[in-house]
N, C-alpha and C positions, 0 to 999 in steps of 0.2 A: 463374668469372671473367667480368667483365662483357666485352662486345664493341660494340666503336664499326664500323661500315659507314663506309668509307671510299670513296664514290662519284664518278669521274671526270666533273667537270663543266663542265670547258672543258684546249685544247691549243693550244699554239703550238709558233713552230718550237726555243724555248729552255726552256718551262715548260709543267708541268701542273699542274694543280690541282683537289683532292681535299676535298669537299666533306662533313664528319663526319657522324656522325647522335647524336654528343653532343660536346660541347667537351675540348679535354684542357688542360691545366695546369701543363705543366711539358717541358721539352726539355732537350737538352743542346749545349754548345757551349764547346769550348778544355777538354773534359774537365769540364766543372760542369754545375750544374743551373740551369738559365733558369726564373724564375718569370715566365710568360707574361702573366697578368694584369698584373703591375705591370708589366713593359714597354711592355703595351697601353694602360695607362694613360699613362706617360711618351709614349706615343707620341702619345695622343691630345692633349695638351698640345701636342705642336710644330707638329700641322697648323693650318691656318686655320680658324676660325672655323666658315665656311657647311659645311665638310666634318666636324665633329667627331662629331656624329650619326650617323655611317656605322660610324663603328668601333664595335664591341661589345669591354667590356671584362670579361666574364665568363668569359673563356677562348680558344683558338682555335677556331672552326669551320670554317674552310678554309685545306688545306696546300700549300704551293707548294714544289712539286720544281722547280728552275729549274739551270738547266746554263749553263756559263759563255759567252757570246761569242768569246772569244779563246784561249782554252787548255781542258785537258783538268778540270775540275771539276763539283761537283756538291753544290749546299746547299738546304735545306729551310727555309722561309719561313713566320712566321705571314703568312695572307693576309685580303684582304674581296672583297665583290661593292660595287663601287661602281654607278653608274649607266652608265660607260662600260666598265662589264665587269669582270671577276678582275682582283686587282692582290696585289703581296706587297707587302708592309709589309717595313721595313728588319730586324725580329725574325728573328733569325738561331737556328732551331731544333734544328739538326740538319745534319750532311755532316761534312767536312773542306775547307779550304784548303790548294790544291795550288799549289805555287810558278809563276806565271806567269811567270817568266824560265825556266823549264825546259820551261818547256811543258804544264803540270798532270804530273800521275801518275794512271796510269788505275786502278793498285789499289786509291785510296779512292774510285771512283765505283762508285756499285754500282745493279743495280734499284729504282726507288721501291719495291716492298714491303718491300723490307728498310731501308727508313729508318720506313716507316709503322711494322713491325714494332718497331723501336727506338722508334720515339715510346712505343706499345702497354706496351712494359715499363717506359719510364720511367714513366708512367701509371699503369701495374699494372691494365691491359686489353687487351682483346686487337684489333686494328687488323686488318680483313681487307675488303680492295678488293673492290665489289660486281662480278660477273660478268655 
């Protein structure tokens, strides 16, 4: 089985982000499979103009674990390296949505490797965070 190095390459105080060492193609989200490319594509269409060049649309290369602000959640982002640093792109890859009037639910937040992991299978490779 092939293996993608999933290397931590920038943190904040709500998001990390995991920088691949080959692109993956495909996520999950509402229980389906997200084809990452065309989303990437759709996406690079809505930004402006001077910024289109940034986005790569041949897959994801870097993933953004990002935790919610205000309640208990926890979703995985296609991302890019713009010029003013990591940012996640609206491409919604991976987690669950936890009810913000309840206050999230902590049992769908779980460790980034186990969402890496999950990208990994959808993929049908194997996702493992550089040490």
């Amino acid at each position: 089985m092939k293996e993608i190095i999933a290397k931590l390459v920038e943190t904040t105080n709500h998001q990390r982000f995991y920088e691949l060492s080959a692109p993956i193609y495909k996520g999950r989200r509402f229980g389906s499979d997200v084809d990452i490319v065309r989303e990437l594509e759709e996406c690079k269409e809505s930004i402006s103009p001077e910024y289109k060049h940034l986005i790569r649309t041949d897959g994801c290369h870097i993933v953004c674990v990002s935790d919610a602000f205000t309640h208990i959640e926890r979703l995985v982002f296609a991302a890019e390296k713009f010029l003013s640093g990591y940012e996640r792109t609206s491409i919604h890859i991976d987690g669950s949505h936890t009810m913000k009037i309840h206050g999230g639910d902590e049992r769908y937040v779980y460790p980034d490797e186990v969402y890496l992991r999950h990208l990994g299978i959808i993929n049908g490779v194997r996702i493992n965070i550089e040490k």
